[in-house]
N, C-alpha and C positions, 0 to 999 in steps of 0.2 A: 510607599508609592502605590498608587491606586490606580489597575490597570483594566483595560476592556481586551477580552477574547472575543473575537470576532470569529465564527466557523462561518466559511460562505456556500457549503454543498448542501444548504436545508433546503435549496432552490430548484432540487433535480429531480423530483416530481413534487405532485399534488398533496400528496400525505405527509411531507416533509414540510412540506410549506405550512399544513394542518395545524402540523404539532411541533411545529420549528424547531424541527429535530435534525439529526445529522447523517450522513454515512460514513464509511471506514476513515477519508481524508476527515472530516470535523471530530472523529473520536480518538485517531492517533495524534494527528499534528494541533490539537488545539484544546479539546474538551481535557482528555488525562495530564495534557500539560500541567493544564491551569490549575487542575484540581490537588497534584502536587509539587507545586509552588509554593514554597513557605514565607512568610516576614512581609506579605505585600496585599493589599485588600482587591481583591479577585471578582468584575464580573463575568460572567459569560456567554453572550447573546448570538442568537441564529439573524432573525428576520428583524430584530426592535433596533438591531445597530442605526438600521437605515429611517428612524423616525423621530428624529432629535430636531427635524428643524422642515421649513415648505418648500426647500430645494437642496442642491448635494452640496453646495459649499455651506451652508446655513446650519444641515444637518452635522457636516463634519465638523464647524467649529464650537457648535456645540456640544461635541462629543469632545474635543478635545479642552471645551473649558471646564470639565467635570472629571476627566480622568488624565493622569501625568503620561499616560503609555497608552498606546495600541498598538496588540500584538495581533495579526492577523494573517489566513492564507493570500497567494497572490490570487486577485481577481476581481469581480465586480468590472462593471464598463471602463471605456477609456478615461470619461468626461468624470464621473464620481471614484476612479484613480486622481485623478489628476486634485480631485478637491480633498481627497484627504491626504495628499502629499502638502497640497498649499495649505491646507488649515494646520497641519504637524508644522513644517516651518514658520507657518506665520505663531505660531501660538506656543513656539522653542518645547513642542512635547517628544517624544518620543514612537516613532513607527519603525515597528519589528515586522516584518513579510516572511514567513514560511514557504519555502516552495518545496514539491512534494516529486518532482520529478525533473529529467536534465530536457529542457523545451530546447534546447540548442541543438542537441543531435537526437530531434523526433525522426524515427524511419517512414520511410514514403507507406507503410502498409497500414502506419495509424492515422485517424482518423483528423490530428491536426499536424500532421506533416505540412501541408500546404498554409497553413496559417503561419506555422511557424517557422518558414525554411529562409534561409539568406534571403535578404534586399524586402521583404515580407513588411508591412506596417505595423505586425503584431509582437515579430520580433523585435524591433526598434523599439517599442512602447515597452515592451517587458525588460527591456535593458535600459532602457532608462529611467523607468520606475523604480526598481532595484537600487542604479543608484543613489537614487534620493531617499531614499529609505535609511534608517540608521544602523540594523543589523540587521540581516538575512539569517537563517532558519532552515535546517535540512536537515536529514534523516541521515546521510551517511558520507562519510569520506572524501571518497570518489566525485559526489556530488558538488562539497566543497569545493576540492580540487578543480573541477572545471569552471564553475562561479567564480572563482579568487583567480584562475588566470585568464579568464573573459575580462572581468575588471580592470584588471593590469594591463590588457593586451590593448582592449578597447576604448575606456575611459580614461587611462593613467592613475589608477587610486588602489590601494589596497584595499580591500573592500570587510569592514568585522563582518565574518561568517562562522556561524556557530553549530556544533552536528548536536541535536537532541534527538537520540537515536530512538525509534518505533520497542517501543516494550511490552510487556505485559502488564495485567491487574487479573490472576485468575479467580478474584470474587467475582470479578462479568462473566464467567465462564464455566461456573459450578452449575454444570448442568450433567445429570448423567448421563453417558452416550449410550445411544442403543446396541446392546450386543455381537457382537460380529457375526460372520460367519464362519467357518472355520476349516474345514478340509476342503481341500481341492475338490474333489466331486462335486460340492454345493455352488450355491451362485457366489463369484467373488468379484469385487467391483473397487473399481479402479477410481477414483472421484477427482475433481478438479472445478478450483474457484478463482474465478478472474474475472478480469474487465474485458473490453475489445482491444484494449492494446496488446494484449500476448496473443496475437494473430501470430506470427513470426516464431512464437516458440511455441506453439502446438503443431504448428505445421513442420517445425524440426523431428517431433517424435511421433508424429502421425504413421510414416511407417511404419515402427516399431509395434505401435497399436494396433496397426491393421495388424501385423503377421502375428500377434500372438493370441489377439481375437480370433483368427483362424485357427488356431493352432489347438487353443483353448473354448470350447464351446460354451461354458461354464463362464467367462470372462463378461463380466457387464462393462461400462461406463458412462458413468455421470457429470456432465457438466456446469457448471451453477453461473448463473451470469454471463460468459463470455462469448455467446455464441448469438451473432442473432439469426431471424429466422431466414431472412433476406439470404445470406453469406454460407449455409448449409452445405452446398455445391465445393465453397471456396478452401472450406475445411476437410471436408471428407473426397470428394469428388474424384482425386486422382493418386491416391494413397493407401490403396491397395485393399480397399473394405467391399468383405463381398456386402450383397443383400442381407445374408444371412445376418451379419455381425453389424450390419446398420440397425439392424432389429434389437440391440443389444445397445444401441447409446441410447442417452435418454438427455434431455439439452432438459436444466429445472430452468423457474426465477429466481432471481439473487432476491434477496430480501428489500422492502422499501424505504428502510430506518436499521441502523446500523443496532440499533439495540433490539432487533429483531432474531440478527446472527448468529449469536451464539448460540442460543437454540434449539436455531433451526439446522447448525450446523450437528448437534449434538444427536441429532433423529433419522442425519442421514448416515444409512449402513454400509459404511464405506470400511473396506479393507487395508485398501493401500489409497498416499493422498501424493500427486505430484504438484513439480513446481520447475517445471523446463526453464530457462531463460539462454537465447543464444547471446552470443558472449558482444556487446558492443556495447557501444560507451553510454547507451540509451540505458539497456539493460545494467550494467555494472552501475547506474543511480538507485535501484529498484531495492528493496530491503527486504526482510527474512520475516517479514510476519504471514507468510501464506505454512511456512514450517512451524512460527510460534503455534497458529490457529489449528494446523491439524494436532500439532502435542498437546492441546490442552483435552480434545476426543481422542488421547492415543490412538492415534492415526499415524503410521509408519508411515514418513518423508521420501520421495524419493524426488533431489533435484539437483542439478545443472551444479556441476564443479563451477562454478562463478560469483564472484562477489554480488550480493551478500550473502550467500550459503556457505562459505567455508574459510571468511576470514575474522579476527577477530575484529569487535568493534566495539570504541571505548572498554575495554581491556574486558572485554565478554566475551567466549569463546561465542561461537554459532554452531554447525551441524560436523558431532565427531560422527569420519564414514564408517557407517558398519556397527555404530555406540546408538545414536540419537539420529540415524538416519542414513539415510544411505545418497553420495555424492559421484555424479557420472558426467565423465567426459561426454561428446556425442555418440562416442563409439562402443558406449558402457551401457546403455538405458536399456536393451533388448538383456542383457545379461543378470544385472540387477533386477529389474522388475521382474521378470523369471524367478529368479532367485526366492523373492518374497511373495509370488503366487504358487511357488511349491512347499514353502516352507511357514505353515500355521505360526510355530512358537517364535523364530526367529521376526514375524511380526508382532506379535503380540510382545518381544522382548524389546523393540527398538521405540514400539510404541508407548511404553511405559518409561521406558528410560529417557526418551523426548520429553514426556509431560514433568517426570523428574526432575529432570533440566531445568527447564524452564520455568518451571514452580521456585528452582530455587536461584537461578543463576540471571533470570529476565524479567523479574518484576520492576516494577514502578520502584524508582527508589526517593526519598520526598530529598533527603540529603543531595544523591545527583544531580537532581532535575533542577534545584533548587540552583546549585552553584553555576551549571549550564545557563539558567534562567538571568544569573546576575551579570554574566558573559555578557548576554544579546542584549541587557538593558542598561551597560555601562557607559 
């Protein structure tokens, strides 16, 4: 079978457009797919998907007169959705849709709440595209779960949903990390990497930040991506940071190309790496690579007792508490984070035993990926 991966995030700036490159969604859910995929002849295109033909139905059927599958993320417009659902059926190929998060229960504090909230046009179009589609594609479980009873509830179909869960490959990642710091007297800093949809879980342990920034003069915090400049106010503003320790955050840029990350990830002198998630059905779709990415810079985990941090997934453990990382209710994060700002080796032991892990227990595997892959294209 000879199949086209489609990654559609090479579109979200200028330099990706450049070098029709990807970020984290085309390097988890599409590029390391493909690339361990076995028995099937494998393209993989960012921007050249969309130039097979001099309009989108034209384009799409001759994509699918040249390749038996398309495996792709959900997205592109509604009208070039719509033609490579009609060129896949007209032309009996195969279209696989990865989706990367649960749009059904977006919180009003993200940014497509309002696109995608009941009676919405966006949501009707994403549920119905889905259907048409032959297999669906997701990172985790829970995600499944809501997908497969959407289906049933709303179309009447069982819908083939398939979890190809978020892994590692730590040959991207052999980078060496900058040194830490190391006793409490010195500067120790606290790091954290996200989108703008974890508004709702930094604003969870925002307190706990302010009073230990106070408490701790010594305590920095770095931000990567998630903050914009705009919203400053909305994050810090009423959660207890004096002046002082605002002088102590530092908001970076997320990188512009996902092969940028590792890096740059590896130069930031980060002590402890968190990964809040408050508990709902948004968040319980979300996966464990903000815990993979710090183990691979042993960088001691600290995040949210909530799927995916502390369940198993496709018979892979995730974060043992207190082993490869440390796991907190709401009521724990002030106690823990403490814990690994007074305590040098007890980071430096959890952060080695994460990269451990994960080195061995969450790599790429061509055998799994492989059988998963025959799943969604059966």
């Amino acid at each position: 079978m000879k199949i086209l991966f489609n990654f559609l995030d090479y579109n979200h700036n200028e330099v990706r457009k450049e070098k029709n490159t990807y970020g984290g969604i085309g390097y988890y859910r599409i590029v390391k797919p493909a690339q361990f995929i076995e028995g099937h002849e494998k393209d993989v295109f960012g921007k050249e998907a969309v130039h097979f033909g001099r309009n989108n139905l034209e384009n799409w059927t001759n994509v699918f007169k040249k390749y038996d599958a398309v495996w792709m993320n959900y997205g592109y417009g509604d009208q070039n959705l719509a033609s490579i659902i009609f060129a896949a059926q007209q032309s009996k190929k195969k279209l696989i849709m990865d989706v990367d998060d649960n749009y059904l229960d977006i919180p009003e504090s993200n940014d497509l709440h309002e696109q995608f909230k009941e009676k919405k046009k966006d949501r009707a179009f994403l549920s119905a595209a889905l259907s048409f589609c032959d297999t669906i594609v997701v990172s985790t479980e829970p995600l499944k779960e809501k997908l497969f009873e959407h289906f049933k509830k709303v179309h009447g179909m069982e819908k083939n949903i398939v979890v190809i869960p978020n892994m590692n490959d730590i040959r991207d990642w052999e980078f060496t990390p900058v040194e830490k710091t190391g006793d409490i007297g010195d500067k120790l800093v606290i790091g954290y990497t996200g989108s703008t949809s974890h508004k709702d879980d930094f604003q969870m342990i925002a307190p706990v930040l302010a009073k230990l920034m106070k408490k701790y003069k010594n305590l920095h915090l770095e931000i990567v991506g998630m903050v914009k400049k705009t919203d400053v106010a909305d994050y810090f503003g009423s959660y207890g940071f004096t002046q002082e320790s605002l002088e102590r955050i530092s908001l970076l840029p997320a990188t512009l190309t996902f092969k940028e990350y590792p890096e740059y990830l590896s130069k930031l002198k980060w002590d402890i790496g968190i990964a809040p998630l408050v508990d709902t059905a948004f968040t319980r779709a979300k996966s464990h690579i903000k815990w993979m990415e710090y183990a691979t810079m042993k960088i001691p985990c600290v995040a949210s007792r909530v799927y995916p941090y502390f369940m198993e997934l496709c018979g892979r453990q995730t974060i043992e508490d207190g082993v490869t990382g440390m796991l907190c209710k709401p009521h724990e994060w002030e106690e823990k984070l403490e814990k690994l700002i007074l305590d040098k080796d007890l980071r430096k032991k959890i952060g080695e035993s994460a990269y451990e892990f994960v080195k061995k227990e969450w790599q790429y595997d061509s055998k799994l990926v492989t059988e998963l892959a025959n799943k969604a294209l059966s």
